[in-house]
N, C-alpha and C positions, 0 to 999 in steps of 0.2 A: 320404674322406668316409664315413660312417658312416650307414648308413638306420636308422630307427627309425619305429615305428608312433608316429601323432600322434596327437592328441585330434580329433575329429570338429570341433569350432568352429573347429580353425586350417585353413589353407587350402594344404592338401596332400592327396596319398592318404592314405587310411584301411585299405581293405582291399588286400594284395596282388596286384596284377597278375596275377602268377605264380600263383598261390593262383587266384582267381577263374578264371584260363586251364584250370586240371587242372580245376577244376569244370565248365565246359561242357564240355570235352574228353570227361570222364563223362556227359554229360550232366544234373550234378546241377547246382538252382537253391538257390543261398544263400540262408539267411535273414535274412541281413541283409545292408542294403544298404550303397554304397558309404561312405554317409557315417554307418555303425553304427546303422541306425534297423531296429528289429527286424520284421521279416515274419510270424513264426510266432505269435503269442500266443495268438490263437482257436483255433489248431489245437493249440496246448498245452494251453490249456485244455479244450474240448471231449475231449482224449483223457485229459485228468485224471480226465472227468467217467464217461467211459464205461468206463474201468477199476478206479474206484472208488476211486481216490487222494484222499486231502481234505486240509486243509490246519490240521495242529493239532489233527485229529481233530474238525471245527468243520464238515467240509462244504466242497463247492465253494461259494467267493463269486462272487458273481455280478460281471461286468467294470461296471456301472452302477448 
């Protein structure tokens, strides 16, 4: 048998066991979660904003 990463809608693991195990072992928390739904975006964006990265040379868009 053969593992393979699935698609988040089908109904198996997503992110590695293994994978996720070494991250608390570190104690680092992933940004995304089991089933690929992303955590970080505000914290992407706000550090886009504060660095002075823009997007297309157009500026941080605003998330709404």
């Amino acid at each position: 048998m053969i593992e393979v990463l699935r698609r988040p809608i089908e109904s198996t693991q997503y992110a590695s066991h293994d994978f996720r195990d070494v991250l608390k072992e570190y104690g680092i928390t992933s940004s995304m979660s089991r089933k690929g739904n992303c955590w970080d975006t505000q914290f992407r964006i706000d550090l886009s904003a504060a660095s002075g990265l823009t997007r297309a040379g157009i500026g941080v868009l605003p998330l709404r």
